[in-house]
N, C-alpha and C positions, 0 to 999 in steps of 0.2 A: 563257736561261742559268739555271742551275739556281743554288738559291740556301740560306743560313742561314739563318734567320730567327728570331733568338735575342732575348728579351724577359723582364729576369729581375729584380725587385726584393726585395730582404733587407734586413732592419733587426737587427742584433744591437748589445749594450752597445758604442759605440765604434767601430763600421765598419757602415757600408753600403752595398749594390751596388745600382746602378741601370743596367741598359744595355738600349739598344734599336737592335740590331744587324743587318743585314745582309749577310751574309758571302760569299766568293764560292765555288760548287759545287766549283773545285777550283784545284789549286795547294797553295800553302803559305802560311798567314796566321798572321804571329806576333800573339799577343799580348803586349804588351813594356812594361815598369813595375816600380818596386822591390819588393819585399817590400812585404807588406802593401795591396799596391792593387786583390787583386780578382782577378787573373788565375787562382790555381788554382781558387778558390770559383765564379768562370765556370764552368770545365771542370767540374767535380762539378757545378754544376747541366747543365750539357748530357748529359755521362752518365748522369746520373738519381742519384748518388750524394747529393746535396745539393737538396732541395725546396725550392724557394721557395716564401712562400706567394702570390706575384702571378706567374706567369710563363706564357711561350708558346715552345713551341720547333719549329719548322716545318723539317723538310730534305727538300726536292727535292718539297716540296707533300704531303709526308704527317707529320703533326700525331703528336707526339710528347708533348706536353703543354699544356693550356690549362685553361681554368676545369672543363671537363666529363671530360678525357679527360689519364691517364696511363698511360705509359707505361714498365711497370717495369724498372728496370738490366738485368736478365738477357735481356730481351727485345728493347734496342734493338742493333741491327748496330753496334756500334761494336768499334772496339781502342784500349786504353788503356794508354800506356806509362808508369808511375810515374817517381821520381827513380831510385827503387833496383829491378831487375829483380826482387827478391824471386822466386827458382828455388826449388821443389822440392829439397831438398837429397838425398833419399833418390834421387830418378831422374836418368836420364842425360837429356842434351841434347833427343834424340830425344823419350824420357820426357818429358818438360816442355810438348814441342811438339805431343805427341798426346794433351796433357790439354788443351791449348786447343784444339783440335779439339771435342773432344767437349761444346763449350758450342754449335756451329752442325753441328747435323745436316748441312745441306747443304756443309759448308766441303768443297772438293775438295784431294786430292793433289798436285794441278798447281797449287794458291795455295802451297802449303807448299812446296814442290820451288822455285817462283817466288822465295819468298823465302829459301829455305834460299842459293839463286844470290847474289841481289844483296844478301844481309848477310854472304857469305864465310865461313859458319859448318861446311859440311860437312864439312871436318876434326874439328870439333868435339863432333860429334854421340854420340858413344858418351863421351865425357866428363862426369863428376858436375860441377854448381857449384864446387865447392872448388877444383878443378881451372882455373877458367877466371880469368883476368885482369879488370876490372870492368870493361875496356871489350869483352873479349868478353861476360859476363855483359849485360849489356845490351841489347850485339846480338839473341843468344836473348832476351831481353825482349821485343826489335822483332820477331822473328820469329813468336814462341805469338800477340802481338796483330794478325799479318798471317795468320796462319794461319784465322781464323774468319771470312776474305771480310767486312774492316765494310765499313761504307758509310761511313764516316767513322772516321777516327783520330787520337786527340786523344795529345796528347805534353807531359807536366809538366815541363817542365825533366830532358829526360833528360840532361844533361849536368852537372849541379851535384853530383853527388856523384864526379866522374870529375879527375883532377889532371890537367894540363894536356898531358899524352904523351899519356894516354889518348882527351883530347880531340881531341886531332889527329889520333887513331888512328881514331876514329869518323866523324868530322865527312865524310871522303869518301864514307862509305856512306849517309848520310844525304842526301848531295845526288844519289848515285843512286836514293833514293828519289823525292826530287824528281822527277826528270828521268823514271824508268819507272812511276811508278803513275798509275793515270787516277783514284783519290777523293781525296777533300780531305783534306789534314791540319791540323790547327790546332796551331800550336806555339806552348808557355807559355815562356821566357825571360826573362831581366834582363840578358842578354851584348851589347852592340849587334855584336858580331861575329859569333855566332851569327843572329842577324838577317841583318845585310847579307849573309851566304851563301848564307843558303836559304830568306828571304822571299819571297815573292811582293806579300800585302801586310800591311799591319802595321797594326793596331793599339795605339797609347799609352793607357795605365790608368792613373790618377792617384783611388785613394780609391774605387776601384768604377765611375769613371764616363770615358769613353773621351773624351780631349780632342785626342789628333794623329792624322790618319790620313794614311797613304804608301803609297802604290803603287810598285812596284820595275818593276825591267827597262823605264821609262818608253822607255831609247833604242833597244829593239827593236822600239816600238809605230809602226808609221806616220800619217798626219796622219787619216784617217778614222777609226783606232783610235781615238788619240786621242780624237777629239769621241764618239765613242761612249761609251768609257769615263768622261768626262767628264757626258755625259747621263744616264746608270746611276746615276752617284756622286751627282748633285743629285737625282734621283730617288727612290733607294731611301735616302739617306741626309740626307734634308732636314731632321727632328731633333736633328742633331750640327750647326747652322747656325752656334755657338759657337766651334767648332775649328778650325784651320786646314789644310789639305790641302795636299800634298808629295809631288810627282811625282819620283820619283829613280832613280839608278842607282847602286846600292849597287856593284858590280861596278867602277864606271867611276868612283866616289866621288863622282858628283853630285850634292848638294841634299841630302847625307848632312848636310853641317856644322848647312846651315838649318832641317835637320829637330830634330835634339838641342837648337839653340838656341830654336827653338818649344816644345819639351816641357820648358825650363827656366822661359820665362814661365809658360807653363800654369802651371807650379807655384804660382809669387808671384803669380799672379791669382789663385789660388785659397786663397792662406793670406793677402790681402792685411785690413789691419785700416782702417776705415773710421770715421772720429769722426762721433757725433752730430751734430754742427754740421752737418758735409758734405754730409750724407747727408741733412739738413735741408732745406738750400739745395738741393739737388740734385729731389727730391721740389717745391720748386714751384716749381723751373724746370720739371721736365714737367706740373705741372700748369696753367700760365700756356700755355705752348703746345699741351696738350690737357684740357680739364678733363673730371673720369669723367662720364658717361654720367648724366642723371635716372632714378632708380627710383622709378619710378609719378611723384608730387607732390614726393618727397624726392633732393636731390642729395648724395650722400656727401661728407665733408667729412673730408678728411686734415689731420692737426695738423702730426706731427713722425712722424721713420723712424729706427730707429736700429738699430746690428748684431746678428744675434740668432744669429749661427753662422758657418764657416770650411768651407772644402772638402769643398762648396763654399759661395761666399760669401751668407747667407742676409740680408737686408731685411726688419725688421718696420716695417710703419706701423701708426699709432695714427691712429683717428678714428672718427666716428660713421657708422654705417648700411652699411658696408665689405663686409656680408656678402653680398649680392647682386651683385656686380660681376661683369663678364663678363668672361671667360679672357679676351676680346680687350685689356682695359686690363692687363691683368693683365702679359702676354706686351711691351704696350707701355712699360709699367713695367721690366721688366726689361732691354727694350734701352737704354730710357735710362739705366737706373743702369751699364750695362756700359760705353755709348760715354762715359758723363761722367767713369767712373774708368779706361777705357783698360784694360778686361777683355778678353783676349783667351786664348781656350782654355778656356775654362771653362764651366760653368751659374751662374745668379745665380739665386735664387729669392726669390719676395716675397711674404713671407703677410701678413696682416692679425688687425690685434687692433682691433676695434669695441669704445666704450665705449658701454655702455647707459645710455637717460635715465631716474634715478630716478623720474620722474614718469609714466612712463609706463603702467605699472599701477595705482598709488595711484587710489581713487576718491575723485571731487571730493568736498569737501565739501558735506555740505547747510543750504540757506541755511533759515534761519528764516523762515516768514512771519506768527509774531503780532507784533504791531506792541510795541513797547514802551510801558510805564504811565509815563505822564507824571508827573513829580516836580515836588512844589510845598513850596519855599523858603519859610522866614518863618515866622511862629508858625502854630501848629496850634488855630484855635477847638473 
């Protein structure tokens, strides 16, 4: 099965993304979170709009970006549909459609005619913008971005600038896209109804970093799908081991409830606030049941842990010689701070601050060896 294979770290004043993703070659996968959690800064990094400076972006085995090799916007096969169609004002419908063309040489008549059918725009086509309703305008959005044959179509929340007729006026064309296109689309949202339409599978964002994942149409899968899909998901998704996974039927309103009420913990796991004391005691209880590792002749020696950040929930420990420790305590550390505060959905992460021994560069002192002059008491003849 053909796959995403999205890996994309930013640090800016106040937010950052970290996700390491594997997405499925096709269907519809929402990405789904409030404002502010990352999801369109995903998408501009997939598009190539937004660079990160740490990322890898892999579709269907051909490398779009990594440390050596990028791939620029104009060059990757994608269609990208904004909030707002932003039309050519001066050109008619047609106009509009035969300027997205001419970014894919190869884009044929038969993709365009394709989509001119299932977005119900031909009526439309000799009409300026001004002329079109927002939810037709859109439409023609969908269509210039199906028109250049991507390989992948990525979709910003096309529905958040559209009032709620409109949305209902759209929403049926969108689940024939669903149903007739063979490439993947990736759809950005915060609507859980939007979701439950026309996911296939979902993605939850919480601050950049992906804590629920769901898989829909669960009650069309039969018992060997199942275990299949199920093997794939530990497989390629073993990273996200933190989250909890939600097999549902949006359609059938199955596991929808337990799904929302999973990404409401996520949340308080992740803005959860943790006192010194706790987190004290806590740090050696895992260290009585495993204590770190000797490096070389010296065993690191943890004091106290106390909170050093929020969403997600960060752990400093304080002790000497801390800097050498292997990921392995490290990753051990962090399951125990999660099961002992009952973190569920989230990343904890635990860095270390080693104090250094004064003494340890000073050079010894040097000892004297003349002997001292004996002193004599009493009168002096």
């Amino acid at each position: 099965m053909n796959t995403i294979q999205a890996c994309f770290q930013l640090d800016w004043p106040g937010f950052s993304l970290d996700v390491d993703l594997a997405l499925p070659g096709h269907g519809v996968t929402a990405l789904f979170g409030h404002s502010g959690s990352g999801k369109t800064t995903l998408l501009r990094c997939i598009a190539g709009l937004e660079r990160a400076a740490h990322g890898r972006l892999q579709v269907d085995g051909e490398v779009w970006q990594d440390a050596q090799r990028w791939l620029p916007v104009h060059q990757r096969p994608i269609g990208y549909v904004f909030q707002e169609a932003s039309l050519f004002a001066h050109l008619s419908v047609m106009g509009n459609l035969n300027y997205g063309m001419k970014r894919n040489a190869q884009a044929q008549q038969m993709r365009l005619d394709q989509a001119i059918e299932l977005l119900g725009i031909g009526h439309l086509l000799t009409r300026k913008p001004d002329h079109l309703s927002g939810g037709e305008r859109q439409r023609v959005g969908i269509a210039r971005a199906l028109a250049v044959c991507p390989r992948l179509l990525l979709m910003d929340e096309p529905l958040a600038a559209l009032d709620l007729k409109r949305k209902q006026e759209i929403l049926p064309y969108l689940e024939r896209l669903h149903d007739e296109l063979d490439i993947p689309l990736l759809y950005v949202s915060h609507s859980p109804d939007e979701v439950a339409r026309l996911a296939d599978y979902l993605v939850a964002m919480e601050a950049g970093r992906a804590l629920v994942v769901a898989v829909n149409k669960w009650d069309d899968c039969d018992e060997e799908q199942r275990i299949n899909i199920k093997r794939s998901i530990a497989r390629k998704l073993h990273f996200l081991e933190f989250a909890k996974y939600h097999y549902i039927s949006a359609l059938k309103g199955q596991g929808v409830a337990d799904l929302f009420k999973s990404i409401d913990q996520a949340y308080h796991a992740a803005m959860i606030k943790m006192p010194t004391p706790k987190l004290t005691r806590a740090l050696q209880v895992a260290i009585e049941r495993q204590a770190p590792p000797m490096m070389g002749l010296i065993r690191p020696k943890m004091r106290y842990a106390h909170q050093g950040g929020m969403n997600p929930p960060v752990v400093v420990v304080h002790g000497n010689a801390l800097d050498k420790l292997p990921d392995s305590y490290t990753r051990y550390l962090e399951h125990s701070f999660r099961r002992m505060f009952k973190l569920e959905g989230t990343p904890l992460r635990v860095q270390y601050k080693s104090t250094d021994n004064p003494y340890a560069e000073r050079p010894a002192p040097v000892k004297s060896r003349t002997k001292p002059k004996a002193v004599r008491y009493g009168r002096q003849k």
